[in-house]
N, C-alpha and C positions, 0 to 999 in steps of 0.2 A: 587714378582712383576709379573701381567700379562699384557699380552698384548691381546686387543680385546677377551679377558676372556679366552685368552690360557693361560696355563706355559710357562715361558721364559727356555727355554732347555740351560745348561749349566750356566758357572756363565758369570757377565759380565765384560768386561777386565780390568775394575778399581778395582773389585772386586777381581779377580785371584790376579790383581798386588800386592794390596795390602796384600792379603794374602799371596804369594810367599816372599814379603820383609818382613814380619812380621817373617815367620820360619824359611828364612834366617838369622835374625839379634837374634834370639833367638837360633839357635844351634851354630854361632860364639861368642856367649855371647856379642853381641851388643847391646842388646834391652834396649832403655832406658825408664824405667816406674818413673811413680810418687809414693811418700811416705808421707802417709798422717804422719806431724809433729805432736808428742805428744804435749797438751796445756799447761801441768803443766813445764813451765820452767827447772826444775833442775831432769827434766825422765832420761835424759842423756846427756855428758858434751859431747859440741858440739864445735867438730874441724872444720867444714866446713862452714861453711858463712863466709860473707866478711863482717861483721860489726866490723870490725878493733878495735874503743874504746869502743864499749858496747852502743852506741845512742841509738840506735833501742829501748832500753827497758828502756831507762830512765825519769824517772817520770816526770820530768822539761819541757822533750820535747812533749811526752804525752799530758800534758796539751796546748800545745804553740799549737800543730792540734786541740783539741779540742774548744782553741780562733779563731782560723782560721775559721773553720768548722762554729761556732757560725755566726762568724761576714761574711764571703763570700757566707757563704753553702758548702755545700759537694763536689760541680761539678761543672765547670766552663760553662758547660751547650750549648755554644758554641765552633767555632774555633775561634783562635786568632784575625783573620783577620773581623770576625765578629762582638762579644759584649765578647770573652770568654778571652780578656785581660783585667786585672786591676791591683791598685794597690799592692799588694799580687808580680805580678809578675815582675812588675816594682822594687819593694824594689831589691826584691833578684839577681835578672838581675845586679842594681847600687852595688850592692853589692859586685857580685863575678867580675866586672871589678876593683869593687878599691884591691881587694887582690890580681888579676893578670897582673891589668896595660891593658888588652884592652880596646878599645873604646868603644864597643857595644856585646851582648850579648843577645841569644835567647835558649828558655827552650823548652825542648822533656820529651816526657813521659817516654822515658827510654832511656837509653846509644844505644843500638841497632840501636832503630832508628835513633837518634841523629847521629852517624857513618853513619850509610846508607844510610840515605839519603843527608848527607854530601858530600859523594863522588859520589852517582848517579845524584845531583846537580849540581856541581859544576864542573865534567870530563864529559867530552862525547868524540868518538872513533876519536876525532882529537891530543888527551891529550897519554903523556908517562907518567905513576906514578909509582914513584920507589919504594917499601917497603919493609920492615924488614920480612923476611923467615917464623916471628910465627906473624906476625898483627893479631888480634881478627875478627873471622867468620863476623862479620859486617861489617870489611872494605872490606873484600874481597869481599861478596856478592854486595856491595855497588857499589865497582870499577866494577865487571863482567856487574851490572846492567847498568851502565854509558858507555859500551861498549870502554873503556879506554884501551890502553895496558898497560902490569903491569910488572914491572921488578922487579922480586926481589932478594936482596942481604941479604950473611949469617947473620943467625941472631946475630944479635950486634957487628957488622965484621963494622969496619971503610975503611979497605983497601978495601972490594967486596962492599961499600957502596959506595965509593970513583969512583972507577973505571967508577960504572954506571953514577955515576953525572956526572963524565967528558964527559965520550960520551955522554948525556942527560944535557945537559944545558935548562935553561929559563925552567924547568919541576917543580914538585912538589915530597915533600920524605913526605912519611909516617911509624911514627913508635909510641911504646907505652911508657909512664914512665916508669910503670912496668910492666911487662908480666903476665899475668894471668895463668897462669900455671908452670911457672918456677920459677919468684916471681923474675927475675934479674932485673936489674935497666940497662933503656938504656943509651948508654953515648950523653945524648942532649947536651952538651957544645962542640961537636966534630962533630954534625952533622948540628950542628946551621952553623958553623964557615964553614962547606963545601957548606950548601946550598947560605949562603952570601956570598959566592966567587965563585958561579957558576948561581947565580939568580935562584936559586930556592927556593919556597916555603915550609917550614917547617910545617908540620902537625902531632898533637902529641895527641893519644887518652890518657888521665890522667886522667883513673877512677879509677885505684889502686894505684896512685901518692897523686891525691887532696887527700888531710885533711894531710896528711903524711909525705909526703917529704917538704924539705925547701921551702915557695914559690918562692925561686929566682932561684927553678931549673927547672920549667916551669912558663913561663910569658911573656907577650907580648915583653918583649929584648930579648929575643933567638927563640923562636917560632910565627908562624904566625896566625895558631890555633889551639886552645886548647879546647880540649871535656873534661868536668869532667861532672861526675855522682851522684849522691844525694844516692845512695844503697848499697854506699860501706863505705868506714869513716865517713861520715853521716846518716850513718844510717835509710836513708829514702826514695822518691822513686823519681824518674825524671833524668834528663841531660840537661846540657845547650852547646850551641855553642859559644865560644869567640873569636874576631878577630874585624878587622878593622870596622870601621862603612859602609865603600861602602858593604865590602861581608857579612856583617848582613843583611844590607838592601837589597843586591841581593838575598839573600836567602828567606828571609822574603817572599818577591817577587813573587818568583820560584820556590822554593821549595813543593811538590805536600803533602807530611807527614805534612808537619805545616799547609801550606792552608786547606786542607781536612780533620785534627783532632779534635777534641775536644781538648783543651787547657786542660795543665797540670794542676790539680785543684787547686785554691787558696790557699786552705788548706796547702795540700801541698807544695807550691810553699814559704809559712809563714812557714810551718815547716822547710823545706831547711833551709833558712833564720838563723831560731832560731836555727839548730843545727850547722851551722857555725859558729854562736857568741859561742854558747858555746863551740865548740868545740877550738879554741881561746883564751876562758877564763878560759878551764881548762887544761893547758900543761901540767900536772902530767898525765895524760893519755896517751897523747905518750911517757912520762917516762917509765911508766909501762907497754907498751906494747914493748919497746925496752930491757926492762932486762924480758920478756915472751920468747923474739926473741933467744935471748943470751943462757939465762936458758936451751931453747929445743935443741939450736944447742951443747951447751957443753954435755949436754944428749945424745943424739944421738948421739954424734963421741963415748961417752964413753961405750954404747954398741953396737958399730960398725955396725950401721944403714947407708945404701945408701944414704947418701942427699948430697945433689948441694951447690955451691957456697953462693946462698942466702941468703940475710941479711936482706929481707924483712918478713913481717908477713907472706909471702907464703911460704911456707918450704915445698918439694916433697921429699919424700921416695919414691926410684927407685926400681922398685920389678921387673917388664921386661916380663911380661905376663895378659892378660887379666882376662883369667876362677882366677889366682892366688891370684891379684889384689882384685877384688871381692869377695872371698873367705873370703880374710883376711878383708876387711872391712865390711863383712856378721858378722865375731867372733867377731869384736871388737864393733860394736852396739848387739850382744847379751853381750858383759862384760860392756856397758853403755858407748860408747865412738861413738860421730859421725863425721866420716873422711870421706871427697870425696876420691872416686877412679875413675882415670879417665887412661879411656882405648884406647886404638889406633883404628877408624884415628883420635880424639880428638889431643891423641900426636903421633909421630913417633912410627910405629911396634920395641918393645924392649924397649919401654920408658916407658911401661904404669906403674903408681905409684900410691899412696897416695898421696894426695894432703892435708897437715895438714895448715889450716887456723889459728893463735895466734892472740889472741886478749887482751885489757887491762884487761879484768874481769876476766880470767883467772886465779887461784890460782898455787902454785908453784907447790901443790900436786898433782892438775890437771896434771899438765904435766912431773910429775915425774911417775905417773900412768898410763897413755896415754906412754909413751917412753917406760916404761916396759914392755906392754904388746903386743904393738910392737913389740920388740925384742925377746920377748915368742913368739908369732906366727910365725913368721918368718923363724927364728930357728926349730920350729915345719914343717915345710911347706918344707923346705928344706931336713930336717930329711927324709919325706914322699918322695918327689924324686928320693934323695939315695937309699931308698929303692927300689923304682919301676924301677928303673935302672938295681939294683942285682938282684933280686928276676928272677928267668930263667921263659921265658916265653912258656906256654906251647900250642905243636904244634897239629891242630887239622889233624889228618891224615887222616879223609875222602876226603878232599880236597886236596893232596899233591897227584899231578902226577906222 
C-alpha cells in the first residue's frame, strides 16, 4: 500500500499484530486452522461431532429441508421483526414449548449467539451472575459484554454454588446440562431447589442435554431458561430461547442479534421441526447410543486409558500436553479415525485430551478399533519420553564458561 505514491516504510500495527499472534500461537502449538472434511462419508470413522443419533445424514430428514426449501425458499430473506418470520418458525417454536413446558420461545441461528446475546440482553453492570467454573465461551463473552459482574463457583460444586447464592440473593445462576468438554451432567435438581430458596433465576444452556437426557431433567419446573440447539442431537443447524412469555417478549424487543439478523431459514427452522418428531419416534437410537457409551467406557478402563467420570456421549481421554495431544490425534486420522483434541486454554494447562465424541451409527468394531489404537499410541508416546528422559544429553562446550 502507498501513500501519496510513496512506500509505507514498515509494517502496519494491525499487520505486525497479527503476524506476531500468528507465530506466537504456532511455536506454542496453539494455532487453530481449518480441515477441509472428505465427502465420501466412510474416508474415515469420525469421533468428533456432536450429531449424537446420526440426523445429520439421514435420508428422512434430507428430504423434510428439501420440502421446506421447496415450499418457504432457501432464506428467510429478512429479520424476524420485519417479514423473515412465518409459519415454518412458528411450528417449531409451538413445538419445543410443549416438550419443555415454557410459555414462549424464540430461534437463533446458532447456539453462540442464542447464549450471547442472551446474557448481553438481559444483565447490564447493575446485575451479579453467578456461573458454573467451565460455562461455554458464549456465556462468558456474553456476560463480559452486558458489563455484569460474574461470580463464579467450582464447577459442579453445590456447596461453592451455595455459598455464592447465599451472599447474592434476588441474582441469576447460570450453568450447562452437559459440559462440552468433560461431557459431566450438572446437578439441575440441586441448583433449581437453591435458586427457589434464594430468588434467583435459573439459566441452563442444554445443547448437549436436548434430544438426550430425560425431558423432565430440564423444563420449565426446575429452570427458568432454557437454550437448546438444533446441531447437536438434531442434527441440524439453529437455537432457540425458552422461558416465560414477558422475557420472550422483552427480548424480542431488545434484543440487537434477533432485531438485526436475518431470520433463521424456514427451511431450516421445518427441518428442526421434523428431526425432533423423529427423533421421538425413534428411541432405539438413544438405545444405541447408550450401550456405544458403555461399550467405549468398559474398553477403555480395560486398556487403561485416562478417562473421566462421564456417562455421557462425551468421553475425554486425558493425555496432559498440548504438542502430545495433537500428535496423537495427527496418527490416529492417518490410521482413519477422527477425534478432537483439544488443547489448553480451551481446558485447564495439564488437562488437554482427546475429546471422543459416540454416537448411534457407530459400530462395535468402530470402537473396538478406535480404543485399540488408542492405547497403541499412547503406549508408544510414553515409550518415546522415557526415552528422552535417559538418553544423557550432550553438552555443547563452546558455550560452557
Amino acid at each position: 500500500m502507498t501513500v501519496s505514491g510513496q512506500p509505507v516504510i514498515g509494517l502496519h500495527p494491525l499487520t505486525q499484530r497479527i503476524s506476531d499472534k500468528l507465530a506466537e500461537l504456532q511455536a506454542t502449538g496453539l494455532l487453530r486452522q481449518r480441515h477441509m472434511m472428505a465427502t465420501k462419508q466412510h474416508a474415515v470413522i469420525d469421533f468428533s461431532h456432536n450429531d449424537y443419533l446420526g440426523l445429520a445424514r439421514e435420508p428422512a430428514l434430507a428430504l423434510a429441508l428439501y420440502a421446506g426449501a421447496q415450499q418457504y425458499g432457501v432464506g428467510s430473506r429478512a429479520s424476524p421483526l420485519v417479514s423473515g418470520y412465518n409459519q415454518a418458525h412458528v411450528a417449531l417454536e409451538k413445538r419445543l414449548c410443549e416438550l419443555t413446558g415454557h410459555q414462549a420461545c424464540m430461534l437463533f441461528s446458532s447456539g453462540f449467539s442464542a447464549n450471547s446475546a442472551l446474557m448481553k440482553t438481559l444483565f447490564n453492570s447493575d446485575d451479579i451472575v453467578i456461573a458454573d467454573k467451565l460455562v461455554h465461551a458464549s456465556v462468558i463473552d456474553g456476560l463480559q459484554d452486558s458489563g455484569s459482574k460474574i461470580r463464579r463457583f467450582l464447577h459442579n460444586d453445590i456447596s461453592s454454588a451455595e455459598r455464592l447464592i447465599e451472599r447474592n440473593p434476588h441474582t441469576a445462576v447460570v450453568t450447562e446440562s452437559v459440559f462440552s468438554m468433560d461431557g459431566d451432567i450438572a446437578p439441575i435438581s440441586e441448583l433449581s431447589a437453591l435458586c427457589q430458596q434464594h430468588d434467583c433465576w435459573l439459566i441452563v444452556d442444554d445443547a448437549h442435554g436436548f434430544g438426550l437426557l430425560s425431558s423432565s431433567f430440564v423444563n420449565a419446573d426446575n429452570v427458568d431458561i432454557q437454550v437448546v440447539t438444533f446441531g447437536k442431537a438434531i442434527g441440524g443447524q439453529g437455537a432457540a430461547i425458552l422461558a416465560s412469555q414477558e422475557v420472550i417478549d422483552y427480548l424480542i424487543a431488545t434484543c440487537r442479534e434477533y432485531i438485526y439478523s436475518t431470520a433463521l431459514s424456514p427451511a431450516n427452522a421445518q427441518l428442526a421441526l421434523a428431526a425432533i418428531n423423529w427423533q421421538q419416534a425413534n428411541p432405539q437410537l438413544l438405545t444405541q447410543l447408550k450401550a456405544n457409551i458403555a461399550l467405549f467406557r468398559q474398553l477403555a478402563v480395560e486398556n487403561k486409558l485416562n478417562i473421566t467420570s462421564s456417562t455421557t456421549a462425551i468421553q475425554p481421554i486425558m493425555i496432559g500436553d498440548n504438542h502430545r495431544v495433537m500428535a496423537i490425534a495427527e496418527q490416529l486420522t492417518q490410521q482413519g479415525f477422527l477425534v478432537g483434541a483439544i488443547r489448553s486454554p480451551t481446558v485447564p494447562k495439564g488437562q488437554e485430551r482427546l475429546r471422543v465424541t459416540l454416537n448411534a451409527q457407530h459400530q462395535a468394531i468402530d470402537i473396538h478399533e478406535l480404543v485399540a489404537a488408542v492405547a497403541v499410541l499412547i503406549h508408544q508416546h510414553d515409550n518415546n519420553s522415557m526415552q528422552a528422559v535417559l538418553v544423557p544429553q550432550a553438552v555443547d562446550k563452546s558455550v560452557v564458561k
